[in-house]
One Martini backbone bead per residue (centre of mass of N, CA, C, O) as a GRO file, in nm:
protein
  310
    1UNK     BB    1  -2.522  -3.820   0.781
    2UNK     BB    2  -2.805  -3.696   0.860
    3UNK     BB    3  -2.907  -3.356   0.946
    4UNK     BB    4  -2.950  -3.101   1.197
    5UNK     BB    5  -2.855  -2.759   1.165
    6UNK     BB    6  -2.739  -2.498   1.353
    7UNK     BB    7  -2.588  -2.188   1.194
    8UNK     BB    8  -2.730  -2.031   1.408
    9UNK     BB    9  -2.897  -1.777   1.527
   10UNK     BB   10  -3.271  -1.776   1.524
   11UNK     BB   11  -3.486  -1.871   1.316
   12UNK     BB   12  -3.586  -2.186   1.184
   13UNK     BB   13  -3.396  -2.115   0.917
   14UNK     BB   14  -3.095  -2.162   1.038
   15UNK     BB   15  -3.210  -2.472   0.997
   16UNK     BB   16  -3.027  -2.753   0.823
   17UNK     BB   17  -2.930  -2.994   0.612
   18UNK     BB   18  -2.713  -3.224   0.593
   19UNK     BB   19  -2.379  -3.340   0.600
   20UNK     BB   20  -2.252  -3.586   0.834
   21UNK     BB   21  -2.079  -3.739   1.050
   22UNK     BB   22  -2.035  -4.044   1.166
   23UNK     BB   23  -2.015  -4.150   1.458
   24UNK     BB   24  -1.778  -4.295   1.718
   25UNK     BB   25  -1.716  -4.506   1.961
   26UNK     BB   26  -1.598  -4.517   2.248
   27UNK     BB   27  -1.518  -4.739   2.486
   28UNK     BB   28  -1.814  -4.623   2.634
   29UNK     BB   29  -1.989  -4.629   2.396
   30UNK     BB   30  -2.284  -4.587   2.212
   31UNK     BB   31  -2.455  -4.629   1.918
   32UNK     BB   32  -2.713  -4.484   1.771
   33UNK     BB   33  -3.031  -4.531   1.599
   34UNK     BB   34  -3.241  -4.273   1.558
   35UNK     BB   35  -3.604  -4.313   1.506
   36UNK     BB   36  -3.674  -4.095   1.710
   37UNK     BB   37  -3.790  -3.761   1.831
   38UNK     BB   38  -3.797  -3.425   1.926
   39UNK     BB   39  -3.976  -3.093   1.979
   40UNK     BB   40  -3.872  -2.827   2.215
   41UNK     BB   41  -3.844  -2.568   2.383
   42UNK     BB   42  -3.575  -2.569   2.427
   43UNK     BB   43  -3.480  -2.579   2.133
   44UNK     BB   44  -3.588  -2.302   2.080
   45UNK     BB   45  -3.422  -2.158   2.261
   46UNK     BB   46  -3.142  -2.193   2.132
   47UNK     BB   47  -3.217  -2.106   1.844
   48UNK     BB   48  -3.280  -1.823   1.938
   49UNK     BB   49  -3.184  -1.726   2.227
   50UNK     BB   50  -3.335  -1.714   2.509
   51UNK     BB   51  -3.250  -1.456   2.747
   52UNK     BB   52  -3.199  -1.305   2.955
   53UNK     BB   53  -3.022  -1.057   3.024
   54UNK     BB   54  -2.829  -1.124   3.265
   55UNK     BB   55  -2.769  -1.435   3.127
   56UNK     BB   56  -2.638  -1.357   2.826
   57UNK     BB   57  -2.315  -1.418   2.898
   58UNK     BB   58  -2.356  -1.724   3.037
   59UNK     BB   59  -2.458  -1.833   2.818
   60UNK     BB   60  -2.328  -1.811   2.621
   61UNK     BB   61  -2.080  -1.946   2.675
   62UNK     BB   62  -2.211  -2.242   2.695
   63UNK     BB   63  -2.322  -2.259   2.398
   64UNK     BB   64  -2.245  -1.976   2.250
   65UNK     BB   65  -2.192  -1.706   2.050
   66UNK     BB   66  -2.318  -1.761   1.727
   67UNK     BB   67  -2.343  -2.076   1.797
   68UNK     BB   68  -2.409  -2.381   1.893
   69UNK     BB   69  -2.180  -2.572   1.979
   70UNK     BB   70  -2.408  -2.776   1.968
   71UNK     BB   71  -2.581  -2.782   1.649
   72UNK     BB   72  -2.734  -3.049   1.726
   73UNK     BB   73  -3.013  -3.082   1.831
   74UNK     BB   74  -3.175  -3.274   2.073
   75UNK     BB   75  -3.270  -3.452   2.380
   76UNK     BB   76  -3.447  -3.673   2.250
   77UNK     BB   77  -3.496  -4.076   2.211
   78UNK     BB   78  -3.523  -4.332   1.984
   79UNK     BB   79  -3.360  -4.673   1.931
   80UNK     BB   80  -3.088  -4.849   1.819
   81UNK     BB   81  -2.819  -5.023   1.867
   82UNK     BB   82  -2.509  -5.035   1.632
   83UNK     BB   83  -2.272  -4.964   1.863
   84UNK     BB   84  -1.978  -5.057   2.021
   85UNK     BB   85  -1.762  -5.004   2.271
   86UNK     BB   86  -1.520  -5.212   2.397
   87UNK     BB   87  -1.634  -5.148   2.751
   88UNK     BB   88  -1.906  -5.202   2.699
   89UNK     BB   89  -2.196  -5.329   2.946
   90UNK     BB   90  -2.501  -5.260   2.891
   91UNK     BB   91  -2.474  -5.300   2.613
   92UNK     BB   92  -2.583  -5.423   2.252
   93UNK     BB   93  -2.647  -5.501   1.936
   94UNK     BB   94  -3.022  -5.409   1.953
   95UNK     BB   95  -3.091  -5.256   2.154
   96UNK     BB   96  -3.419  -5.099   2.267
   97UNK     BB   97  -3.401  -4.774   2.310
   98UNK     BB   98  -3.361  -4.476   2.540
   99UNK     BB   99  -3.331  -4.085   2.583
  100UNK     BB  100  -3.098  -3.813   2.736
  101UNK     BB  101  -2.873  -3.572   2.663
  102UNK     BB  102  -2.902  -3.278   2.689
  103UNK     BB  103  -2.665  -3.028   2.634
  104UNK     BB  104  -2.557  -3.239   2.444
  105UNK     BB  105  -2.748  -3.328   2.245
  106UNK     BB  106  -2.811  -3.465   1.891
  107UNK     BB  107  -3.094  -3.585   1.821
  108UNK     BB  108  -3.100  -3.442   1.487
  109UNK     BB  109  -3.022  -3.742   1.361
  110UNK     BB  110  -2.931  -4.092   1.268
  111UNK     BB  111  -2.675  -4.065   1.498
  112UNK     BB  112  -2.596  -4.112   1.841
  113UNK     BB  113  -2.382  -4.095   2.080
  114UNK     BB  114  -2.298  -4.253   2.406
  115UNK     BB  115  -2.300  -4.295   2.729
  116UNK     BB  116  -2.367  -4.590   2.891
  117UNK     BB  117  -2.347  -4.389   3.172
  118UNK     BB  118  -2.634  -4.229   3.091
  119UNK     BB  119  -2.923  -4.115   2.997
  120UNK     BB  120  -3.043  -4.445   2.936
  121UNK     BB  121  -3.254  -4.733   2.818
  122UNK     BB  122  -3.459  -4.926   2.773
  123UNK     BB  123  -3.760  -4.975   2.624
  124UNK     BB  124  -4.013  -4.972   2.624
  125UNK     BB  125  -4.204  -5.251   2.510
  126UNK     BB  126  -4.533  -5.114   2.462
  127UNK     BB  127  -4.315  -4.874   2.278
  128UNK     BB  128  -4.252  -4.722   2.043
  129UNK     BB  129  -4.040  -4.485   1.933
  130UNK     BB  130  -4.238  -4.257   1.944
  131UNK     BB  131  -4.314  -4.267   2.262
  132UNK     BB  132  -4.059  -4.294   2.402
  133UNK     BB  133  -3.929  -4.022   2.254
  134UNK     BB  134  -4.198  -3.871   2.476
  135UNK     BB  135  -4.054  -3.888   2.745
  136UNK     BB  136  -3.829  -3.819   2.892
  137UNK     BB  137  -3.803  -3.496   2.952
  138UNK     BB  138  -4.092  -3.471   3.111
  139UNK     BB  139  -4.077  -3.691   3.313
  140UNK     BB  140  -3.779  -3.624   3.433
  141UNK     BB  141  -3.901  -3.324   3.540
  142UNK     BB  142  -4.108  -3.414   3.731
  143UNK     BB  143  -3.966  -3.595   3.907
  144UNK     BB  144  -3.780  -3.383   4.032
  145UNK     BB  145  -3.996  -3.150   4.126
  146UNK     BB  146  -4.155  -3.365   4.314
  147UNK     BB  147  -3.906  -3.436   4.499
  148UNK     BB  148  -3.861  -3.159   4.615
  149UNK     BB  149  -4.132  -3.140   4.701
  150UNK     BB  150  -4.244  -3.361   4.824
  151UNK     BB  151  -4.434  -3.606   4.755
  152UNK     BB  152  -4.770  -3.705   4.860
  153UNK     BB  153  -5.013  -3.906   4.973
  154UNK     BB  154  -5.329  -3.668   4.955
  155UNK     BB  155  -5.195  -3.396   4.792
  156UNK     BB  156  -5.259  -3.098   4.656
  157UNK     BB  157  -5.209  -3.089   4.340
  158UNK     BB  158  -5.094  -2.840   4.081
  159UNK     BB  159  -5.110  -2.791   3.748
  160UNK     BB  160  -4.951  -2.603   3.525
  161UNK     BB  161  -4.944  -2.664   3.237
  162UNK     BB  162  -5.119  -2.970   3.162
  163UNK     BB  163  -5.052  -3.023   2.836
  164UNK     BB  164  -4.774  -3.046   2.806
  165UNK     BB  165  -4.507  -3.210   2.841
  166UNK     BB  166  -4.480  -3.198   3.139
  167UNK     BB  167  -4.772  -3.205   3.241
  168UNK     BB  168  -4.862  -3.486   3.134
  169UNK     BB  169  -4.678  -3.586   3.301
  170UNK     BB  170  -4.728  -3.522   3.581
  171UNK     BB  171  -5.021  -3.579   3.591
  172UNK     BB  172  -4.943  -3.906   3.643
  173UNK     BB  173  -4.794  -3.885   3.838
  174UNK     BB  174  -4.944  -3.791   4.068
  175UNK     BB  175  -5.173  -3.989   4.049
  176UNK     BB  176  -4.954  -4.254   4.069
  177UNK     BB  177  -4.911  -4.110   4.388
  178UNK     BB  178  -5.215  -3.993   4.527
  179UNK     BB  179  -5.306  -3.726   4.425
  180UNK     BB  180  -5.474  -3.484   4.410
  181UNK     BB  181  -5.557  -3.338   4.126
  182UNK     BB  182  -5.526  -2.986   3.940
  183UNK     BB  183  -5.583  -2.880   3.619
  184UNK     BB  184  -5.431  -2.644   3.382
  185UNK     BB  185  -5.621  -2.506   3.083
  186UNK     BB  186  -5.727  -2.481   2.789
  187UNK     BB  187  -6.048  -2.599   2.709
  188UNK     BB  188  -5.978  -2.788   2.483
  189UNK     BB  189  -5.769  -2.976   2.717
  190UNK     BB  190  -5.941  -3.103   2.953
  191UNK     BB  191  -6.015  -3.399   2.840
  192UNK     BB  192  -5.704  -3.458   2.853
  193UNK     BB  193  -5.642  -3.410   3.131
  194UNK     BB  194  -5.841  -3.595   3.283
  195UNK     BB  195  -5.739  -3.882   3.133
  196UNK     BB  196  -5.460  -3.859   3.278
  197UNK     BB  197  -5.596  -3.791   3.609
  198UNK     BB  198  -5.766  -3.564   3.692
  199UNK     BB  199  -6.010  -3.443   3.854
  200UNK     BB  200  -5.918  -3.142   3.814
  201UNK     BB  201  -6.021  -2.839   3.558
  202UNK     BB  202  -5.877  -2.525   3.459
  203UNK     BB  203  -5.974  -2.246   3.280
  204UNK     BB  204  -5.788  -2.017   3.259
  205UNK     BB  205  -5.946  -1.787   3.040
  206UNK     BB  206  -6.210  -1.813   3.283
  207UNK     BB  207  -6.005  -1.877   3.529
  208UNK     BB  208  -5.850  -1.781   3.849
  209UNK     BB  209  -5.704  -2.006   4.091
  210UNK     BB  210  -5.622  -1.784   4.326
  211UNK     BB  211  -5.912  -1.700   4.349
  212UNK     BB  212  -5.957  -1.939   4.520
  213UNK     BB  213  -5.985  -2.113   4.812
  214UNK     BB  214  -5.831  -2.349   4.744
  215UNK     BB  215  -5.574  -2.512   4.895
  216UNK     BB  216  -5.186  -2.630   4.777
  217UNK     BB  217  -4.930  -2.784   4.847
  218UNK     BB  218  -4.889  -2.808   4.544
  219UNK     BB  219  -4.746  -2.563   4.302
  220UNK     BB  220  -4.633  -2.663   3.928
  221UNK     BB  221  -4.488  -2.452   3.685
  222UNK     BB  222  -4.465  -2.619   3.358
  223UNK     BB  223  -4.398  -2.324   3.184
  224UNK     BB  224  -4.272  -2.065   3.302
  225UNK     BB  225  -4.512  -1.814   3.416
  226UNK     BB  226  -4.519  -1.777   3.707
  227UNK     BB  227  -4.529  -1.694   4.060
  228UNK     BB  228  -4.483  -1.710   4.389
  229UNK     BB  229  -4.642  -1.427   4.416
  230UNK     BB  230  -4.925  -1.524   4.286
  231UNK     BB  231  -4.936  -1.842   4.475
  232UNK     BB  232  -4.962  -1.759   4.778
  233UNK     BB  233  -5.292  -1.817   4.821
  234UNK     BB  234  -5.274  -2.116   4.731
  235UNK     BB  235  -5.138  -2.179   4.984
  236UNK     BB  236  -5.063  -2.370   5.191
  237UNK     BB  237  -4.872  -2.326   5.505
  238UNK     BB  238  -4.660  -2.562   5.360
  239UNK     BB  239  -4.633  -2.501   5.062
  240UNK     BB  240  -4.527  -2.550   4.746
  241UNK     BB  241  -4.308  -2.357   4.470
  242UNK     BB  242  -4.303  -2.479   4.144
  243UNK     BB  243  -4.039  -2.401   3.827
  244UNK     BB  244  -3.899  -2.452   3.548
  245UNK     BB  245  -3.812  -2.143   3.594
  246UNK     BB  246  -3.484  -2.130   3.686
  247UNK     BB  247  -3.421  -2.378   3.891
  248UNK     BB  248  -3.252  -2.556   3.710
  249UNK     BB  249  -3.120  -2.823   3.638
  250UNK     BB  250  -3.229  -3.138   3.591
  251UNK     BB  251  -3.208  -3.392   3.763
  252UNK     BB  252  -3.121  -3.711   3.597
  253UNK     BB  253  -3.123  -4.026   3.538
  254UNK     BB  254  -3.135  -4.415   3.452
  255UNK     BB  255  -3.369  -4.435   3.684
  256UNK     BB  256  -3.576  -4.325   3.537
  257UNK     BB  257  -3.650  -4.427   3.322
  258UNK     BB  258  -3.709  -4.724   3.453
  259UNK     BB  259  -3.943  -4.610   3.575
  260UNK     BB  260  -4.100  -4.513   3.342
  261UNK     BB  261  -4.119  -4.790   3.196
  262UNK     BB  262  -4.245  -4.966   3.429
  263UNK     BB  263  -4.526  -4.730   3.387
  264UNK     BB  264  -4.586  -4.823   3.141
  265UNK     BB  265  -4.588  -5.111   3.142
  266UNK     BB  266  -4.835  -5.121   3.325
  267UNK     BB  267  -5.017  -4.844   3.217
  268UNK     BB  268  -4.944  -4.544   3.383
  269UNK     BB  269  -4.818  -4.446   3.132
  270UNK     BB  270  -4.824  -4.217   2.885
  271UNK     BB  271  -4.803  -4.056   2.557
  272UNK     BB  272  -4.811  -3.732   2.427
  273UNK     BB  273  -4.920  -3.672   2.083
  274UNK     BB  274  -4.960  -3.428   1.829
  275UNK     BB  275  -4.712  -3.439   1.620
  276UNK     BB  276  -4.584  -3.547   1.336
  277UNK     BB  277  -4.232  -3.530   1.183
  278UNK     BB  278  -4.001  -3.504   0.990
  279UNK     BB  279  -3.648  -3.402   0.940
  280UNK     BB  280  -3.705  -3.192   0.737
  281UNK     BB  281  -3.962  -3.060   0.952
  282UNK     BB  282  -3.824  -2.918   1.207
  283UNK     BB  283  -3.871  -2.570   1.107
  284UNK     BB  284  -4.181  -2.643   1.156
  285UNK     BB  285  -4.167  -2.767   1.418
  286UNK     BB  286  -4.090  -2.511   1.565
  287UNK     BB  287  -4.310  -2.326   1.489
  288UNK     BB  288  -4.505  -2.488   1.644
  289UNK     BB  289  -4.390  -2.470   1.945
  290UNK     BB  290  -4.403  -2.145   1.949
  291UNK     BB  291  -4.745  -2.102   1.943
  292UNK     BB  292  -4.810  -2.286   2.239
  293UNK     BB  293  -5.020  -2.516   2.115
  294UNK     BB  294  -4.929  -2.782   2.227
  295UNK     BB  295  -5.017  -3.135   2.325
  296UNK     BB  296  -4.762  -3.216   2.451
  297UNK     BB  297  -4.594  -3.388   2.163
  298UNK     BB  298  -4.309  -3.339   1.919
  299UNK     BB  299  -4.250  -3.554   1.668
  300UNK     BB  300  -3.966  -3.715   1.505
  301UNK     BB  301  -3.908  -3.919   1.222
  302UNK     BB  302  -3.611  -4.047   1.089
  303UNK     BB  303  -3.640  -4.331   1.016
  304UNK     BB  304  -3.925  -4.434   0.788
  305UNK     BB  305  -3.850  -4.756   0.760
  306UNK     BB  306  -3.909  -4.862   0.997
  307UNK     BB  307  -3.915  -5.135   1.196
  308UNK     BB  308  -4.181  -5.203   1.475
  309UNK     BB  309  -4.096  -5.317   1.793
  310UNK     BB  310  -4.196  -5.549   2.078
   0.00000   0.00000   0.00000
């Protein structure tokens, strides 16, 4: 099978199309063949190695010394079962699924190995493959988040970086629980915040949120640029600062996946796709999502022939 290999640590290039062997599914994994993935920042950080100089000895032990542990990067995908183990039970031959591999990459591939009992799950019925595998990452990271903050109805939440993947899934999820929301992101990207439920939206590049009056129960920051102490006067008086930047790998379950299913399929959450790549154009796609200027989700296209079933 065709993959993307990251043959060590650097720039883009780094990155080569391959010919590697097809995956073989052990007694509780499902084969899945997979019809699309993204390219996220979380990729551009292992195949470049972005770590604070501190944490530099114990990611290398986690990731790998000179390069990748596991090679095929890619943590989100959707596609179709096409093998499953003798002992697997939650899926069958042809379920149209999505899934989240995690550190455990593998999803810039034509097919990836899972266990039944990962975070995988049918996918929205009302969404293509590009769709689904735009879901998982950013939703999955929200929710995490939000549930950390004890997010609940009539609370002011603000989301810093609301155009990213994380962000534009935030903004949905807090509006869909209740917030009244207030998102930043640069003037360009507005409009789309807008759209997403966001009430209120400020320009970064124009107004520092901080200098406001207003106070906020949860300020969340999805690209974890911001620290708590810039934070705390923008904060109500038992306000939480929330950021994916240190605060650990988000929890997330195969029961994230269908409640964000079920919020597809009703309508109240959708997917947001900047640019779609082929599987040869991944180490395109790294240059652009390094570039920060992505908004929402960066898919590729693995199997280009298959056809969108709902």
């Amino acid at each position: 099978m065709r993959a993307i290999v990251c043959t060590k640590y650097g720039t883009p290039e780094v990155l080569e199309l391959k010919d590697v062997m097809k995956p073989v599914p052990k007694e509780h994994e499902i084969r899945i063949k997979v019809y699309a993935t993204t390219v996220t920042t979380g990729d551009c950080r292992i195949r470049s190695f972005t770590s604070p100089i501190l944490l530099w000895l114990p990611m290398r032990i986690v990731l790998g010394f000179t390069k990748p542990r596991n090679p095929i990067l890619g943590v989100e995908l959707a596609g179709e079962v096409e093998a499953i183990g003798k002992k697997v039970k939650r899926f069958q031959v042809g379920d149209q699924v999505y899934a989240l591999s995690g550190m455990r990459c593998g999803a810039h591939a034509e097919y990836i190995c899972m266990s039944e009992h990962a975070v995988v799950a049918l996918k929205p019925t009302n969404a293509t493959y590009e769709e689904a595998a735009a879901l998982p990452f950013g939703g999955t990271t929200a929710l995490h988040f939000f549930r950390k903050g004890n997010i609940r109805a009539g609370m002011k939440v603000l989301i810093y970086g609301a155009s990213g993947s994380v962000g534009t899934a935030a903004v949905q999820l807090a509006n869909y629980l209740g917030a009244e929301v207030t998102g930043v992101c640069s003037g360009r990207n507005t409009d789309l915040v807008k759209s997403l439920g966001a009430e209120h939206v400020i320009d970064y590049t124009k107004e520092d949120f901080t200098e406001r009056a207003e106070k906020f129960d949860i300020i969340f920051d999805a690209i974890g640029k911001s620290s708590k102490s810039d934070c705390t006067k923008a904060l109500a008086p038992k306000g939480r600062f929330l950021t994916v930047d240190g605060q650990g790998v988000a929890k997330v379950s195969a029961d994230d996946l269908v409640f964000l299913k079920e919020l597809m399929e009703k309508g109240d959450m959708k997917a947001v796709i900047d640019r779609r790549y082929s599987l040869e154009q991944v180490p395109e796609a790294h240059r652009y999502v390094e570039t920060g200027r992505k908004r929402g989700n960066v898919v590729v296209h693995v199997h280009p022939k298959h056809k969108e079933r709902h």
